[in-house]
C-alpha positions in Angstrom: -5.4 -9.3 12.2 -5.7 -7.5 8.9 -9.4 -9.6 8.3 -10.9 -7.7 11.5 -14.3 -7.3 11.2 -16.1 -3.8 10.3 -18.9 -2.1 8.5 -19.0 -2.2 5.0 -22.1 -0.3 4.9 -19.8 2.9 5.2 -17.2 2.3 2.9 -20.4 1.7 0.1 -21.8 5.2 1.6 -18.3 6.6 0.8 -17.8 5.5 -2.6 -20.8 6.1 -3.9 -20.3 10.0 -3.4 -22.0 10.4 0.3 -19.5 13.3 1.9 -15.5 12.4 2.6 -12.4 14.5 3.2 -9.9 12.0 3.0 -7.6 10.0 0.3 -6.5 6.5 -0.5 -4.1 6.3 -3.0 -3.7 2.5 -5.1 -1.4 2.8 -7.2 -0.3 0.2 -9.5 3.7 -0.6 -9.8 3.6 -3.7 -12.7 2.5 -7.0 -10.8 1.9 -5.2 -7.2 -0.4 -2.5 -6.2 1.0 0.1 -3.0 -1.3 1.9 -0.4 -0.6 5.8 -0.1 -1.8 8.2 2.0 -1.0 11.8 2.3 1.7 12.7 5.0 0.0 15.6 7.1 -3.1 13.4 7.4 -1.1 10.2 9.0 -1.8 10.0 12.7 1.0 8.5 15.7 2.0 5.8 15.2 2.1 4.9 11.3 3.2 9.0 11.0 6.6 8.2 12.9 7.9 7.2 9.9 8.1 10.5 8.8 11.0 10.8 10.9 13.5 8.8 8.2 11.4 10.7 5.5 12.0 14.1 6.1 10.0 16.5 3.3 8.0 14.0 2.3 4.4 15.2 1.1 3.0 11.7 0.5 3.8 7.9 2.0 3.7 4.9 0.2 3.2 1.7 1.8 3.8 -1.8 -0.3 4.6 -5.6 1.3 6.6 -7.6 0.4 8.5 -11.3 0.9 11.7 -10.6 2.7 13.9 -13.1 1.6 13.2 -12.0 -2.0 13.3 -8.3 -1.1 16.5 -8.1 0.6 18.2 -10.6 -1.7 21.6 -9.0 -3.3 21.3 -10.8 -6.3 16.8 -11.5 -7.5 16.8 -14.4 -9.4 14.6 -16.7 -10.7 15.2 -19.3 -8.0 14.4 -16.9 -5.2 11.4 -15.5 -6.8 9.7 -19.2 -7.1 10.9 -19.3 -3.0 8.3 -16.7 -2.2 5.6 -18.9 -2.9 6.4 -20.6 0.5 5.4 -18.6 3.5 8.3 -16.6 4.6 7.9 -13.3 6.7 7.0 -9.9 4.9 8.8 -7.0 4.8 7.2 -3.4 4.2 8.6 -0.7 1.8 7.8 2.7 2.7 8.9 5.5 0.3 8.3 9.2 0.7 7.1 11.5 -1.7 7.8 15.0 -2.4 5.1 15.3 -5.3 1.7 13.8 -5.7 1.2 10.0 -6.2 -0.2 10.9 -9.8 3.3 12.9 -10.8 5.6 10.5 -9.4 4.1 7.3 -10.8 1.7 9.2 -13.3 -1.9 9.7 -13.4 -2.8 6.3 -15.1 -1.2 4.1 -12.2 -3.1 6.1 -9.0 -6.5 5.7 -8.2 -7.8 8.4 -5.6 -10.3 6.6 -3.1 -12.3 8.9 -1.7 -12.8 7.7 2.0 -14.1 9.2 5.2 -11.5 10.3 7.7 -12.3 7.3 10.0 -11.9 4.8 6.8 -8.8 6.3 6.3 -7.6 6.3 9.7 -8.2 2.3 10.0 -6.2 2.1 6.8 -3.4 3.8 8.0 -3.8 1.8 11.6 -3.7 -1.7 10.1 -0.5 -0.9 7.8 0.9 0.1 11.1 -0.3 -3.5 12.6 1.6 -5.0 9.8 5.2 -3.9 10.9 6.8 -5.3 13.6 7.8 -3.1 16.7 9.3 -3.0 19.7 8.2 -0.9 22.5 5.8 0.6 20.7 7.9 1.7 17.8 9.4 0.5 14.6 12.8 1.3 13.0 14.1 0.5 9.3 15.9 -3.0 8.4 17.3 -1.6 5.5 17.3 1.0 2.9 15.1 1.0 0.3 15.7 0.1 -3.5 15.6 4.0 -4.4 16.6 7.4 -2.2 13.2 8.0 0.3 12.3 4.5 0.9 13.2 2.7 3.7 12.4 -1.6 4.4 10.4 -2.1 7.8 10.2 -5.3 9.3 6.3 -7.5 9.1 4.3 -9.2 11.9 2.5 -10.7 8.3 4.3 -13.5 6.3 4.1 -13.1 2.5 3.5 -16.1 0.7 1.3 -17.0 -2.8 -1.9 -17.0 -0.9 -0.9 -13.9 1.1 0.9 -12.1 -1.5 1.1 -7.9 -1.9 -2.2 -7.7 -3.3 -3.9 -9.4 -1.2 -2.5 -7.1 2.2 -3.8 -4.5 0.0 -7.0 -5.8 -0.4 -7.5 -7.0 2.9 -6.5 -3.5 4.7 -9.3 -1.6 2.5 -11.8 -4.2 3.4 -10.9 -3.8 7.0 -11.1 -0.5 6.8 -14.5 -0.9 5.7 -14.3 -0.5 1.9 -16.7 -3.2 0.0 -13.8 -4.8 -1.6 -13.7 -9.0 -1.5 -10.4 -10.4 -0.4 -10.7 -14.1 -1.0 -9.1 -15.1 -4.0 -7.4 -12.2 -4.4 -3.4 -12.5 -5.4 -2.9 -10.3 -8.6 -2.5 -6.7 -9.2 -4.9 -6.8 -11.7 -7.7 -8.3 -9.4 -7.7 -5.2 -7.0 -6.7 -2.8 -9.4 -10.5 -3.6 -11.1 -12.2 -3.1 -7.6 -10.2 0.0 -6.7 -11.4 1.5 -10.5 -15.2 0.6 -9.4 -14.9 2.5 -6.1 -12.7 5.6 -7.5 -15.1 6.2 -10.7 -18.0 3.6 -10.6 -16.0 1.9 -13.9 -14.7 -1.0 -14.2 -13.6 -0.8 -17.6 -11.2 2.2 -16.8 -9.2 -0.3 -15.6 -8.6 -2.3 -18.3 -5.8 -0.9 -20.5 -3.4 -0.1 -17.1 -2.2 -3.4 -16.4 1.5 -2.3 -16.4 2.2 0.0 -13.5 4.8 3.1 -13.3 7.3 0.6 -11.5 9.5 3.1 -9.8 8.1 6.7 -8.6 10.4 9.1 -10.9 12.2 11.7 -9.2 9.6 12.3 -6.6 10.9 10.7 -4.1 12.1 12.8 -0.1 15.9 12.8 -0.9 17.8 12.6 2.4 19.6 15.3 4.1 
């Protein structure tokens, strides 16, 4: 699903400074790069998770394994589990500030995308969660207040891992960024730098990411 076939010929146009007026954000938390997207730019149906992030300004969008992720006590044991395919689980947290100010400016990379890039983005992390009837409710809150677990249709697994859904939904959406091979934070991270400033070498002194986003995050009512 998320290896759908489209035209990298406009994601090139896009990062190479032809007009856009939309945002990706990747953003790097330690050893697993997230997918944000501004909240008044999210279309039905990926935008109905506003509805358990009230005031949020900003989504963030990260898979995971589910066994691992919903595990009361992370050890090492369970960790080594996720190499086996296993079904994925999706964390979406809410943001009341930027991307930059919640995980700071050196984790976040700004894509500059066309509104239709960003739109398949945002459609093919919605084809990633599992729904029923057209909808999709949490599993279970999320490690921090503003984030919320939502079930996968995708299983996670060490040739399927985070960075590679990452990777995979950009090149979908028609970004020219190369999926095969791709399992460390550290391999998108470099691509991502290429298409936000044309250097890759920008890249190299932010391998650790800002792990959690601060205080930014659409507190509950």
């Amino acid at each position: 699903m998320l290896l759908a076939l489209c035209l990298v010929a406009s994601g090139t146009a896009a990062a190479s400074g032809a007009e856009t007026d939309a945002v990706i954000y990747v953003i790097r938390r330690g050893w697993h790069v997230d997918l944000g997207f501004a909240a008044d730019r999210l279309a039905l149906p990926l935008s109905s998770v506003l509805t358990a992030l009230p005031g949020a300004r900003y989504v963030v969008f990260g898979f995971g394994d589910r066994r691992y992720l919903l595990a009361p006590h992370k050890t090492v044991f369970r960790l080594l589990g996720a190499l086996w395919p296993a079904p994925g689980l999706i964390l979406a947290t809410g943001l009341t500030a930027s991307p930059e100010a919640a995980f700071g400016a050196e984790h976040v990379l700004p894509l500059h995308v066309s509104a239709a890039e960003a739109h398949a983005a945002a459609d093919l992390v919605w084809r990633s969660m599992a729904t029923a009837g057209g909808a999709t409710i949490p599993v279970a809150p999320g490690p921090y207040p503003g984030s919320f677990f939502y079930g996968s249709v995708t299983d996670y697994s060490a040739v399927n891992t985070c960075n590679t859904w990452v990777a995979s939904i950009l090149r979908s959406s028609g970004l020219p960024v190369h999926v095969r091979g791709v399992l460390f934070a550290g391999q998108i991270w470099r691509q991502s730098a290429r298409l936000a400033r044309g250097d890759a070498e920008a890249a190299a002194a932010q391998w650790h990411g800002g792990a959690e986003p601060s205080e930014h995050t659409a507190e509950l009512p």
